[in-house]
C-alpha positions as CSV (number, residue, x, y, z in Angstrom):
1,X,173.2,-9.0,-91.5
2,X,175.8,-10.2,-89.1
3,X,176.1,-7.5,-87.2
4,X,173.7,-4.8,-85.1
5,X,174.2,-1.2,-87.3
6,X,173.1,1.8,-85.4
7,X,170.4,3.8,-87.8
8,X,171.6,7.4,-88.8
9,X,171.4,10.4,-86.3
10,X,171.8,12.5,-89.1
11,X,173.4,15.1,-87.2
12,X,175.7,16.6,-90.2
13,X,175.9,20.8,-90.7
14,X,173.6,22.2,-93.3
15,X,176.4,23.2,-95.4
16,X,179.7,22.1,-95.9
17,X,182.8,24.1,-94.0
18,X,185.1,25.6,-96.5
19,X,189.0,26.1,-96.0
20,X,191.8,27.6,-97.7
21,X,195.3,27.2,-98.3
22,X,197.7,28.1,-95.7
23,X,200.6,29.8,-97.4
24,X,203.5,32.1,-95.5
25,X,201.2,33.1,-92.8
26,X,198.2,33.9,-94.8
27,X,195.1,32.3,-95.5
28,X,195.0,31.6,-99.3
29,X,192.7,30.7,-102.2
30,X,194.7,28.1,-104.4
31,X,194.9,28.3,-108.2
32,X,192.9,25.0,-109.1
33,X,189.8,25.1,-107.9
34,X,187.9,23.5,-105.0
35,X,187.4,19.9,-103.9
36,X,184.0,18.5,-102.0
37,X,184.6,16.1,-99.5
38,X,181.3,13.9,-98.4
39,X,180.6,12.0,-95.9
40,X,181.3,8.1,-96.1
41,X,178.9,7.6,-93.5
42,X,175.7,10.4,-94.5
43,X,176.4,10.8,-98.3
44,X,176.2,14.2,-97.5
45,X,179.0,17.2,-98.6
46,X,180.4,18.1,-95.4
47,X,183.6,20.0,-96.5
48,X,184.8,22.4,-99.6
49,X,188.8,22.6,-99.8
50,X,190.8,25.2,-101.9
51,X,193.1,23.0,-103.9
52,X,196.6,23.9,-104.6
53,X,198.0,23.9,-108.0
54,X,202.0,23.8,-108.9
55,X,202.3,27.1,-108.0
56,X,201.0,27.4,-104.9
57,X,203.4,24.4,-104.1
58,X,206.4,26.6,-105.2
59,X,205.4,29.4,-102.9
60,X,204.9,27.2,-99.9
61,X,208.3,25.7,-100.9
62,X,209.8,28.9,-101.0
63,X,208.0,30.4,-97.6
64,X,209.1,27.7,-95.6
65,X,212.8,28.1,-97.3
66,X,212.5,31.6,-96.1
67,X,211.7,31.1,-92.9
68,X,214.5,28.5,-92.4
69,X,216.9,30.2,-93.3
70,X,216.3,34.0,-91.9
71,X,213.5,33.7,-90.0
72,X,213.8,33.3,-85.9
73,X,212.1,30.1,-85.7
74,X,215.9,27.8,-86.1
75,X,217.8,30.0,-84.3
76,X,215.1,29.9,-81.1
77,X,216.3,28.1,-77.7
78,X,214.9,24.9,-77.1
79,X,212.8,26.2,-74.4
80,X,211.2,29.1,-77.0
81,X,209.9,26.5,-79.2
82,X,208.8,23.9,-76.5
83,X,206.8,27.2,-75.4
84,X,205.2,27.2,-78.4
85,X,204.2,23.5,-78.8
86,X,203.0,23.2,-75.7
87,X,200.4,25.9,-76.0
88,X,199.3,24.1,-79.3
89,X,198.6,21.0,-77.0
90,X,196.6,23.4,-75.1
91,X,194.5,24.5,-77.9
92,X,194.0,20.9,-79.1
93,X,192.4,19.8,-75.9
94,X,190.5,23.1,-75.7
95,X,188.9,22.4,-79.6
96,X,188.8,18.0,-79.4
97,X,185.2,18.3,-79.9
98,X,185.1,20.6,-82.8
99,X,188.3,18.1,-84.3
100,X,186.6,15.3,-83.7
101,X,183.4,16.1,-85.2
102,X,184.6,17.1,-88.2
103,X,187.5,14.7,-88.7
104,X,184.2,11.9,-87.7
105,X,182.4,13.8,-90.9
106,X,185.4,13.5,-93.1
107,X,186.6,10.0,-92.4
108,X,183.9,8.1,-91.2
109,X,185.2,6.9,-87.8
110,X,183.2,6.8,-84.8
111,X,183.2,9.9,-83.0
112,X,184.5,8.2,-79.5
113,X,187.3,6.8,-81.2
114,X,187.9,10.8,-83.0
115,X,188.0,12.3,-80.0
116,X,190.8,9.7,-77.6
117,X,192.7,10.7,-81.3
118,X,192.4,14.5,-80.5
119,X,194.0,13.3,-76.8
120,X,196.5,11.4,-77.8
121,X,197.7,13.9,-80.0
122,X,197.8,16.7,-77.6
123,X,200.2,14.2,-76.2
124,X,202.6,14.1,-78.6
125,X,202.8,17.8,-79.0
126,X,203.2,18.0,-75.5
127,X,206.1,15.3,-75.4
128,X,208.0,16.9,-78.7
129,X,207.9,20.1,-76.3
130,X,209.9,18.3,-73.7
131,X,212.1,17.0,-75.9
132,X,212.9,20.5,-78.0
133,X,214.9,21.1,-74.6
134,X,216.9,18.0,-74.3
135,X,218.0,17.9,-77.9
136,X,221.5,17.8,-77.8
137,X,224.9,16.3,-79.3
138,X,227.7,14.8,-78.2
139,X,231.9,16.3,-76.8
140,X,234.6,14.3,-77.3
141,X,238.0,15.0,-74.7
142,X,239.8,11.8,-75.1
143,X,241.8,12.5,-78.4
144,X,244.4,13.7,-77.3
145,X,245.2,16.8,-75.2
146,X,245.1,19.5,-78.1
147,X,242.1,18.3,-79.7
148,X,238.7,18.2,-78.8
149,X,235.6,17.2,-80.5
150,X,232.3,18.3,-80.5
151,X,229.3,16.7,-82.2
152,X,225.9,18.8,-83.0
153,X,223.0,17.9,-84.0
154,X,221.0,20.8,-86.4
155,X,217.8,21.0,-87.8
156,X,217.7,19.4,-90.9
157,X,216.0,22.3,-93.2
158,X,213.0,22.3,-95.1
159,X,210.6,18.6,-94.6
160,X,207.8,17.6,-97.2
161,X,205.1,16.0,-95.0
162,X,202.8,14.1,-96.5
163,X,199.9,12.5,-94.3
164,X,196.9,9.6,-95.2
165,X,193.3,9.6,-94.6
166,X,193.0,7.6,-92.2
167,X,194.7,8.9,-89.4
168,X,194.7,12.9,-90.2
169,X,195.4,14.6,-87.4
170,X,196.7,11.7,-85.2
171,X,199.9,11.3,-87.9
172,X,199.9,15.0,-88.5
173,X,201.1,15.0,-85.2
174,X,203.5,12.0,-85.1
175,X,205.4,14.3,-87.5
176,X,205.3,18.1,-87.5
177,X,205.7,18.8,-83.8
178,X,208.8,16.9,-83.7
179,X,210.4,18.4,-87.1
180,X,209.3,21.4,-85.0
181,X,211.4,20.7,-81.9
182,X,214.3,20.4,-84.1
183,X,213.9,24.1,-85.8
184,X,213.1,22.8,-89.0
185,X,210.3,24.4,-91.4
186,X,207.5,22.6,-92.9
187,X,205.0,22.1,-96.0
188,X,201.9,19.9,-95.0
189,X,200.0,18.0,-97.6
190,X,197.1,16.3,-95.8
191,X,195.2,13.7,-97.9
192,X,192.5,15.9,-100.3
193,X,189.8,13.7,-98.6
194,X,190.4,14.5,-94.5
195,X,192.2,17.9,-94.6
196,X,189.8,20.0,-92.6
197,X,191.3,18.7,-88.7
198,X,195.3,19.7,-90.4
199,X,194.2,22.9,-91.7
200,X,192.2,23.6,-88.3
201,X,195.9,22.8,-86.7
202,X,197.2,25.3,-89.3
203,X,194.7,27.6,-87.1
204,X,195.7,26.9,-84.0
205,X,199.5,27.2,-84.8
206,X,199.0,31.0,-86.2
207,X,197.0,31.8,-83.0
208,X,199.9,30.7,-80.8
209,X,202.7,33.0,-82.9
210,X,204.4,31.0,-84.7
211,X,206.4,32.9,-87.4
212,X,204.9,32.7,-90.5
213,X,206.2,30.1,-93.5
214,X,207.2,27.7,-90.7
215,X,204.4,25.4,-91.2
216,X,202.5,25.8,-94.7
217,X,199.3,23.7,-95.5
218,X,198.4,22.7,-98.9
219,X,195.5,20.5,-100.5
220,X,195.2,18.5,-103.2
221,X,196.1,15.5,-104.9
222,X,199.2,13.4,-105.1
223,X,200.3,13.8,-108.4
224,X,199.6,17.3,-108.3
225,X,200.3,18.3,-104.7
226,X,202.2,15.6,-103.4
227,X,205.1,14.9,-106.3
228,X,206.4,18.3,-106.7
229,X,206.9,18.1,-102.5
230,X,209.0,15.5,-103.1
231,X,210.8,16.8,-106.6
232,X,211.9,20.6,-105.4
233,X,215.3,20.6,-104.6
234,X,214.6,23.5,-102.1
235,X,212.9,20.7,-100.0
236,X,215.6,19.2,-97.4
237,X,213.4,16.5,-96.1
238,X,210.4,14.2,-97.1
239,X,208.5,12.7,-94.3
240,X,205.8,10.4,-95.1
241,X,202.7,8.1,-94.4
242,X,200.6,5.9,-96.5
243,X,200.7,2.8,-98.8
244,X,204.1,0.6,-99.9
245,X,202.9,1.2,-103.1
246,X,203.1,5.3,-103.2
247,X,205.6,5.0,-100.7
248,X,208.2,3.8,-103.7
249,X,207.3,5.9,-105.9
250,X,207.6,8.9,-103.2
251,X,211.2,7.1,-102.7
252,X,212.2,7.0,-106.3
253,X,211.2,10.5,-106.7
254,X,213.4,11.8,-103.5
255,X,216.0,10.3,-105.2
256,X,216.7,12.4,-107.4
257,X,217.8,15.7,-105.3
258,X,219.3,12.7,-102.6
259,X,216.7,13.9,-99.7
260,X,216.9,12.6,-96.2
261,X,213.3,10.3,-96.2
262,X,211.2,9.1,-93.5
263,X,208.7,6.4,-94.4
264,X,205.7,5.0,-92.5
265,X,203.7,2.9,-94.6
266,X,201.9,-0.5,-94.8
267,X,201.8,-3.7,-92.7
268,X,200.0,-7.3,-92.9
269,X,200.3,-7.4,-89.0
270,X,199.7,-11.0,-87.0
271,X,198.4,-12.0,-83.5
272,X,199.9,-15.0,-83.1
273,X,197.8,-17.1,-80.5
274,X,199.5,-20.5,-78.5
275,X,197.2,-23.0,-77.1
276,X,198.2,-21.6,-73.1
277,X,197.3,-17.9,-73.5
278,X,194.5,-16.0,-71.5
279,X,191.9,-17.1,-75.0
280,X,189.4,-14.5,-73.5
281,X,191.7,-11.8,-73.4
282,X,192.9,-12.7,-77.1
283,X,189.8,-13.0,-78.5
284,X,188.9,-9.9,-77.5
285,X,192.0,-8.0,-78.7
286,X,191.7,-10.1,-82.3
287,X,188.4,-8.7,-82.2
288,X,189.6,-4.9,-81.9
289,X,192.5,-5.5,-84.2
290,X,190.5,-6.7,-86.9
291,X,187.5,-4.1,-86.3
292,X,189.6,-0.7,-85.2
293,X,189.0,1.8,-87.6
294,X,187.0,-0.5,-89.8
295,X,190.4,-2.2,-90.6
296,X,191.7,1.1,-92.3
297,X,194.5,1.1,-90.1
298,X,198.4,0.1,-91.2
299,X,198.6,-2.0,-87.8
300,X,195.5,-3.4,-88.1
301,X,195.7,-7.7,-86.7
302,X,194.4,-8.9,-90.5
303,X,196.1,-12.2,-89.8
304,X,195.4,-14.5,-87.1
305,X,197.9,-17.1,-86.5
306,X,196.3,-19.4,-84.2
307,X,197.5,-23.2,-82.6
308,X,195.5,-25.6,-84.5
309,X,195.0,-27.5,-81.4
310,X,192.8,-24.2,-80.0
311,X,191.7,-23.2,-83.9
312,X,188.0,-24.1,-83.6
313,X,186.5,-22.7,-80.8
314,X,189.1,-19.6,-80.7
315,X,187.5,-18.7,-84.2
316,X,183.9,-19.1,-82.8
317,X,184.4,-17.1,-79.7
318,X,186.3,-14.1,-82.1
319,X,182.9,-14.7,-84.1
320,X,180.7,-14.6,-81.5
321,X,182.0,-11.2,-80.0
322,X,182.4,-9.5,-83.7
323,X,178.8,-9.6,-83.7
324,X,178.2,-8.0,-80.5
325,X,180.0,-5.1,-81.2
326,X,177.8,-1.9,-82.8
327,X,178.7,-0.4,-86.4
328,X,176.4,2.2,-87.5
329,X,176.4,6.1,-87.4
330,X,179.6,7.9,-86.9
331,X,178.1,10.6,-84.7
332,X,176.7,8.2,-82.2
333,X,178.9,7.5,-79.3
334,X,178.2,4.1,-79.0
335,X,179.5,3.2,-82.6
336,X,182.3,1.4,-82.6
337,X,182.5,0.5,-86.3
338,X,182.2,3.3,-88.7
339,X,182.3,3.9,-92.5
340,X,184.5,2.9,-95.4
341,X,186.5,5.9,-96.9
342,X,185.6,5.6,-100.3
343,X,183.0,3.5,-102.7
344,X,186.1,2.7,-104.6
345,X,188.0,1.0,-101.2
346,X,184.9,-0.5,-100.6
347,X,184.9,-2.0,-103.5
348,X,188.7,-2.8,-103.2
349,X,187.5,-4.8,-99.5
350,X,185.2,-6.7,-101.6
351,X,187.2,-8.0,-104.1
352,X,189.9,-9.4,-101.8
353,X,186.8,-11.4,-99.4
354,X,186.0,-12.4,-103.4
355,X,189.2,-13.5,-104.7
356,X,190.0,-15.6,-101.2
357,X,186.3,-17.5,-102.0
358,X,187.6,-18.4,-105.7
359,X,190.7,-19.6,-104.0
360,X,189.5,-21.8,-101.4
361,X,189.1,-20.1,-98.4
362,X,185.9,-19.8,-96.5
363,X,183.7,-17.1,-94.9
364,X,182.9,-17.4,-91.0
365,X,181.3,-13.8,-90.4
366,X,180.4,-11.2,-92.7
367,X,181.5,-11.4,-96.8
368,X,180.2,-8.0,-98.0
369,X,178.6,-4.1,-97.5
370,X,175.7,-3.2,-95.6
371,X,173.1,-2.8,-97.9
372,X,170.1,-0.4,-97.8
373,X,172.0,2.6,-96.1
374,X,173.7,5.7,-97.9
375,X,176.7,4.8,-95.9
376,X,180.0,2.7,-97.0
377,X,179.7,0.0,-94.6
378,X,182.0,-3.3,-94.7
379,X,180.6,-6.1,-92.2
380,X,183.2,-7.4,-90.2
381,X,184.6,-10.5,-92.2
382,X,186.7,-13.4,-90.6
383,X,187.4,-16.1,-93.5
384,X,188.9,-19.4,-92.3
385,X,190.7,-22.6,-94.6
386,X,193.4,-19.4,-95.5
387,X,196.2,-20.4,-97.2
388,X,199.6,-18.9,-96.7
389,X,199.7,-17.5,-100.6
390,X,196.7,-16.2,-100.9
391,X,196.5,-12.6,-101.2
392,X,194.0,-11.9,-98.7
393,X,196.9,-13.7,-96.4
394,X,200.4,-11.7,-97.9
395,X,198.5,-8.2,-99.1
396,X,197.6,-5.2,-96.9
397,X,193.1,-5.1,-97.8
398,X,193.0,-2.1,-95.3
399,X,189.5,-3.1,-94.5
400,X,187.8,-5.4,-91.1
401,X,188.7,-8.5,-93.1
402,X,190.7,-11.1,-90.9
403,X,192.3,-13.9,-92.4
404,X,192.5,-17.2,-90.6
405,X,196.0,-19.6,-90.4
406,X,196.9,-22.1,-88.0
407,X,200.6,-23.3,-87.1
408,X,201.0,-26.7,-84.9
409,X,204.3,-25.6,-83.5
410,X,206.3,-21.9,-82.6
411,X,208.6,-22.4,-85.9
412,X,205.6,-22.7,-87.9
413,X,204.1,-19.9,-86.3
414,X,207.0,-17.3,-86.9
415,X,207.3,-18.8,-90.1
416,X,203.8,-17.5,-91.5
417,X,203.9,-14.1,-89.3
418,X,207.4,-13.3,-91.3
419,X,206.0,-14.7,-94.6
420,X,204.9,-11.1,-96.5
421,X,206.5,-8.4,-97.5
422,X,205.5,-6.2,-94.8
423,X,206.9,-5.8,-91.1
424,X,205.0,-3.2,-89.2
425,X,203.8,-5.6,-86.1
426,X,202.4,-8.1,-84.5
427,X,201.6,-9.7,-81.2
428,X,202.4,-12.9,-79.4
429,X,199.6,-14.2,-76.9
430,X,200.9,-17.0,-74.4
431,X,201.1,-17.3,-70.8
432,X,205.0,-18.5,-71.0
433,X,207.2,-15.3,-71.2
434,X,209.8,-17.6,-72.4
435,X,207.7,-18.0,-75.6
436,X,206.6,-14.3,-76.0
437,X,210.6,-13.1,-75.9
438,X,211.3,-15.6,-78.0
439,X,208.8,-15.6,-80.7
440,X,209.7,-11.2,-80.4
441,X,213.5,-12.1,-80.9
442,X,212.4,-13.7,-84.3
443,X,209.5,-12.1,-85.4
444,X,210.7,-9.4,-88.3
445,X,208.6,-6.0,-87.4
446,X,209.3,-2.9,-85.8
447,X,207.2,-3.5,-82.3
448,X,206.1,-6.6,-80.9
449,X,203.4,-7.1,-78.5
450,X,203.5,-9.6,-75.7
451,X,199.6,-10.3,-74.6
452,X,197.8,-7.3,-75.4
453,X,197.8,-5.2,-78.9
454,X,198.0,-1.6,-80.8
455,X,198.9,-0.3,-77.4
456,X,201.2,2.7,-77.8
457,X,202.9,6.0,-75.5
458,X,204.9,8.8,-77.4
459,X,208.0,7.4,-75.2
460,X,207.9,4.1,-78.0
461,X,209.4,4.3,-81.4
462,X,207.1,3.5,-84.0
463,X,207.8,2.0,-87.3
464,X,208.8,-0.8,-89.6
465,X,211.3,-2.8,-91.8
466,X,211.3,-4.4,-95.1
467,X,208.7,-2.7,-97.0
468,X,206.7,-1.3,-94.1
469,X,208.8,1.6,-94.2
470,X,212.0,3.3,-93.2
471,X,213.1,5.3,-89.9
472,X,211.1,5.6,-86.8
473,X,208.7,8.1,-85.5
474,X,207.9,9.0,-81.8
475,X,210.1,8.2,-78.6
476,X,213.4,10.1,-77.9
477,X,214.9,9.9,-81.2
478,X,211.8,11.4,-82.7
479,X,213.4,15.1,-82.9
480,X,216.6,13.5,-83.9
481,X,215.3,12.1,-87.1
482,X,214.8,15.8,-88.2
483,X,218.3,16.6,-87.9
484,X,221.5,16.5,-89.2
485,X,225.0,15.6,-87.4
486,X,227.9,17.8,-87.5
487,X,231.4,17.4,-86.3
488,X,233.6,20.1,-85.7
489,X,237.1,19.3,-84.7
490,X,239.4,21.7,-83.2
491,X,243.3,21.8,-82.3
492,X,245.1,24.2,-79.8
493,X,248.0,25.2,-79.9
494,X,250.6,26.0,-82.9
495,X,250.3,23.0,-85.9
496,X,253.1,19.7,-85.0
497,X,252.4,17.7,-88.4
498,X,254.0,20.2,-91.7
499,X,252.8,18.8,-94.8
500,X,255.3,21.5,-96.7
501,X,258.9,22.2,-96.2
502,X,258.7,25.7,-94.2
503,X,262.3,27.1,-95.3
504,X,262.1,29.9,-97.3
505,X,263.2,29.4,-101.4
């Protein structure tokens, strides 16, 4: 063992919490059974989920439709609905330790870490309710004196969101409060394996009056659950979170009825490391990066880029701290690093630290599970002797693995950190600010961080390019990006410009 694991505390319910479907206002039982969600950190069942079958989807579909299109909830003022979303914040902060235990249970992630989540997510409801009253469009005078123009922005319909498993209620939130702000209506498909925090918001938003259908809440798997969200041609919008891979599909599908899409999904993110930077401070951050979540995290630092001059005894020191930090027990406030979500992903971990052994590379810290614990625990792995086309250096292992490169000069660097299909992130660490902005200037990913890392506000747009994903989620144009624009063009006065002769035959 490489690393101190906290024994169990074994403090998980006696019997699983069950949940139904949330369907037009009402609390539902779906029409294909029920799914049992254990515990990747206590083996134990901790949740029961009614699981939606095709349809179910149709009605939630057809509720939210419904309350697009007659019900109040479009036609509110801004200030109604930023009423409304600020009283959910409320009600989050008021129930963070009840959402952060059981989102702990469901996902394995230390229960400290669960509930900062639950805070910064009362945050973004709270800053989608400021902005449901500046939403606004645009007037246009100078066209002449009998014309004017006036741009609005309206809410774009009906969204399909669609939300991973390792962030539930965190992305939940990224997402539905702002499609909120706009007036738009909304079918939620958490992931079938952490859907008790989203269908606890589902409680929280009947108990603060909004109108039923708005928001709908359905369980179950993608192919299932997920693809006919994105199929029905009563669905406006699909809004979405999760791997490249799915994310495609979910494109090609959306196709198909030409929906608007948002896209979140994966990233191969570097912390680029020069020779003058504050080393302590980077190590440390490396560290986190690589450990956060257990690596199960799409901005998760899996590659560290790092002057060769400094390589050495910048890898021992990331080392040395990586075994300092505790893993262990969820439930235990100390734990920093908790389970893996699945046996199958922790198998998937595994085979990547694997294949980079057949291919060369070499293992500095950690290689496999902790063993002898009814937990899915992945030991924090840092593998050195990486080689730019190794998989472990180009694919997203969603899993505490770091991978290992060195670069002699600042072309080299942003050479590597560009080289993968993915563009989420990344981070520059030097003391020379002339470096940072220039390394960020050519450095292809949707945020850039200059000496520290995975730091974030709601004011920041959040997103990626190339295959990381499409649009942006959070600062001001989060609202916008549930909206459509329409002009409307107007002329006083009697009409100059005849297209027809006006004499009578």
């Amino acid at each position: 063992m490489t690393t101190t694991v906290i024994p169990s505390v074994l403090t998980t319910p006696a019997a699983p919490r069950e949940y139904r479907l949330l369907i037009d206002g009402r609390w539902v039982e779906g029409s294909s059974g029920f799914l049992e969600r254990s515990s990747p950190a206590h083996g134990v069942v901790v949740s029961r989920y009614s699981t939606a079958g095709a349809a179910d989807v149709r009605a939630a579909v057809a509720a939210a439709r419904r309350a697009f299109d007659f019900g109040p909830w479009p036609r509110l003022t801004g200030g109604e609905r930023a009423r409304l979303l600020a009283a959910v914040a409320d009600r989050v902060e008021a129930r963070t330790d009840e959402l952060a235990y059981v989102e702990t249970l469901e996902s394995g992630k230390p229960i400290a870490q669960a509930r900062a989540e639950m805070g910064w997510a009362a945050d973004l409801w709270r800053y989608a309710s400021a902005l449901a009253r500046t939403l606004h469009g645009d007037s246009y005078s100078n066209l002449g004196e009998p014309v004017l123009g006036v741009v609005t922005r309206e809410p774009v319909g009906v969204v399909s969101i669609i939300t991973p498993w390792n962030f539930p209620f965190l992305i939940v939130s990224q997402k539905l409060p702002f499609a909120l702000a706009a007036g738009c209506a909304a079918v939620v498909k958490p992931s079938e394996m952490t859907s008790g925090t989203t269908l606890i918001l589902g409680e929280i938003l009947m108990d603060v009056g909004l109108p039923p259908g708005v928001v709908n809440i359905v369980v179950g798997r993608g192919p299932e659950v997920g693809a006919p969200m994105v199929s029905d041609p009563e669905v406006d919008m699909l809004s979405f979170t999760g791997s490249t891979r799915v994310g495609q599909a979910a494109m090609a599908a959306a196709a198909a009825t030409m929906k608007k899409v948002s896209f979140e999904l994966g990233g191969k993110n570097p912390q680029i490391v020069f020779a003058d930077a504050d080393l302590d401070a980077a190590a440390d951050a490396v560290v986190f990066g690589m450990q956060f979540n257990a690596g199960e995290c799409c901005n998760s630092g899996s590659r560290l880029l790092v002057h060769r001059a400094i390589a050495d005894d910048f890898v021992a020191e990331v080392v040395a701290r990586s075994q300092r930090v505790p893993m262990g027990d969820p439930l235990d406030p100390t734990t920093k690093i908790g389970a893996i979500i699945t046996p199958e992903h922790l198998d998937r971990i595994e085979g990547y630290v694997a294949g980079a052994l057949q291919s060369g590379a070499d293992v500095r810290l950690g290689g496999g599970r902790v063993a002898d614990t009814p937990g899915l625990f992945m030991e924090p792995t840092v593998l050195t002797g990486v080689q730019p086309g190794m998989a472990v250096a180009r694919e997203e292992i969603f899993g505490p693995v770091l991978s290992v490169l060195t670069f002699d000069d600042a072309d080299a660097a942003i050479r590597l950190a560009n080289d993968t299909p993915f563009g989420l992130s990344a981070a520059v660490w030097s003391r020379d600010i002339d470096t940072c902005l220039a390394a960020g200037q050519r450095l292809r990913a949707g945020t850039v961080w200059f000496n520290t890392f995975m730091d974030g506000c709601p004011e920041l747009p959040f997103g990626g390019v190339k295959q990381s994903g499409l649009g942006r989620e959070l600062g001001r144009a989060a609202v916008e990006e549930f909206t459509e624009t329409k002009t409307l063009h107007m002329r006083r006065g009697p009409r100059t410009a005849w297209w027809a002769d006006r004499r009578a035959d």
